[in-house]
C-alpha positions as CSV (number, residue, x, y, z in Angstrom):
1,X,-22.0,72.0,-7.0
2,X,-20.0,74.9,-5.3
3,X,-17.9,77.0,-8.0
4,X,-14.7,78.6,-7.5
5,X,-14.3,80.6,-10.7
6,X,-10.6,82.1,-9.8
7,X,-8.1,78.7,-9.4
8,X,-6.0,80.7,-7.2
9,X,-9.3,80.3,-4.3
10,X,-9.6,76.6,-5.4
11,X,-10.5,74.8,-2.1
12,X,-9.7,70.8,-2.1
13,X,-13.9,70.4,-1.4
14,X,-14.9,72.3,-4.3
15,X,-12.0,70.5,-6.8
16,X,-13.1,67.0,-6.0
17,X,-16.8,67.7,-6.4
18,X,-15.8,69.4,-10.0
19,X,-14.6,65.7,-10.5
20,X,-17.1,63.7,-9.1
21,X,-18.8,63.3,-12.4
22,X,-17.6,60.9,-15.4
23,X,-17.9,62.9,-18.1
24,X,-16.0,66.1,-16.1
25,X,-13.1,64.1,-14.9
26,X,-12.6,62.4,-18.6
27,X,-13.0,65.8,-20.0
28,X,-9.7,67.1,-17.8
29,X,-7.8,64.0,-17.9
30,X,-8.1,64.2,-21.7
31,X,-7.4,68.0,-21.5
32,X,-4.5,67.0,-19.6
33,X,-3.2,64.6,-22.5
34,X,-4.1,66.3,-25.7
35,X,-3.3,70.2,-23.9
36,X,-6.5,71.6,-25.9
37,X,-9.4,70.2,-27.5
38,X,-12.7,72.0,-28.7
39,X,-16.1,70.8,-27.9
40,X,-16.8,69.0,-31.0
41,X,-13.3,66.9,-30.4
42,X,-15.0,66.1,-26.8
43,X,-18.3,65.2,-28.4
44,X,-16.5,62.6,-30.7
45,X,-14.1,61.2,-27.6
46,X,-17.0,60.4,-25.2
47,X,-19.8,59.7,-27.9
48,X,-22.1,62.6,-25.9
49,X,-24.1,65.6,-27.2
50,X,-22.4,68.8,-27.9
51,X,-25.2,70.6,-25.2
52,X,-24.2,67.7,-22.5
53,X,-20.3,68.2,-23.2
54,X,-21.3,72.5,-23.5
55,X,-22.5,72.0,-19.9
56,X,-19.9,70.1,-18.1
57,X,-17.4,72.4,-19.5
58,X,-19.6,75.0,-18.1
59,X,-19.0,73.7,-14.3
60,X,-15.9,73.3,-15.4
61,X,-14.6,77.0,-16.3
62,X,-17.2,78.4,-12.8
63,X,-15.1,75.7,-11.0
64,X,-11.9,77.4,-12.6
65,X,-10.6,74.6,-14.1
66,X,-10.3,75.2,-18.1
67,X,-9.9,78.2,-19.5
68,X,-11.7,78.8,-23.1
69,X,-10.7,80.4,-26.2
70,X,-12.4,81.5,-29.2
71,X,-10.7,80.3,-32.3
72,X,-12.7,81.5,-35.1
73,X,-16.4,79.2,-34.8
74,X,-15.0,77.1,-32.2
75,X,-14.4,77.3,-28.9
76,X,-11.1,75.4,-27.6
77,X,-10.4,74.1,-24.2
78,X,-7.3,73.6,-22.1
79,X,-6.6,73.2,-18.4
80,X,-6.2,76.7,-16.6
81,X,-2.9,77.9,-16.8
82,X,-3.8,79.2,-13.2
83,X,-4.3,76.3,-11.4
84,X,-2.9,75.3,-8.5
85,X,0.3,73.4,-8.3
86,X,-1.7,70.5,-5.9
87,X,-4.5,70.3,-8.4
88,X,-2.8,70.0,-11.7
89,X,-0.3,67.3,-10.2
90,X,-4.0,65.9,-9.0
91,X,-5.2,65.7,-12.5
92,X,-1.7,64.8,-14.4
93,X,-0.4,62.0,-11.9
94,X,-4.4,60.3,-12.6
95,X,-4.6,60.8,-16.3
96,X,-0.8,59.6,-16.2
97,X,-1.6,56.3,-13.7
98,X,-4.9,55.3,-15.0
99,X,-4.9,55.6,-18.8
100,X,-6.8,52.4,-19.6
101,X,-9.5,54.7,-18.2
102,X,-9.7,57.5,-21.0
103,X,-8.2,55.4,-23.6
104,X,-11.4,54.6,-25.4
105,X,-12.6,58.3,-25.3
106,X,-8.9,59.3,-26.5
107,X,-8.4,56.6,-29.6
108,X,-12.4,58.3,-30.6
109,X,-10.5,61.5,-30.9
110,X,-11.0,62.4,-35.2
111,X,-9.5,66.0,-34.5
112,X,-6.7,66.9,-36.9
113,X,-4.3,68.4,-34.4
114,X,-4.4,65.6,-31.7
């Protein structure tokens, strides 16, 4: 996969192939939803291992597509506040149009704050 780390350089090729994978584009669209969500919250929503989950989001932040912050032990996730305009409205009009498609990984959710 080709990795754009700064969103501002984000080229269309290297967006879609960030979200040619199941577990990435779930991960966003739920990001998208729930605006932040550590990894354990992702391990619960898609029933996956915390290394699996720990290296999607990888590709995700070299793609430039989340941005992490450490809140104490864990590490919380949101979309880039950098992305391109094009790109969010990408991932917001999908997560908006299709949610019968993270619905299962969002009613797994057991975080507090979601």
């Amino acid at each position: 996969m080709s990795t754009c780390s700064e969103p501002a350089q984000l080229l269309p090729l290297a967006f879609f192939k960030c979200l040619a994978d199941d577990t990435r584009l779930k991960t966003l669209l739920m990001l998208s939803v729930k605006g932040e969500l550590c990894v354990c919250d992702l391990t619960d929503a898609l029933q996956l291992s915390q290394p699996k989950i720990s290296r999607h989001l990888a590709d995700l932040r070299k793609c430039g597509l989340v941005l992490d912050t450490r809140k104490g032990k864990w590490v919380y996730y949101q979309l880039h506040p950098d992305l391109p305009v094009w790109a969010r409205d990408v991932i917001e009009n999908t997560a908006t149009h299709n949610e019968e498609y993270i619905s299962e990984a969002l009613a797994n959710l057991s975080c507090e704050n979601c």
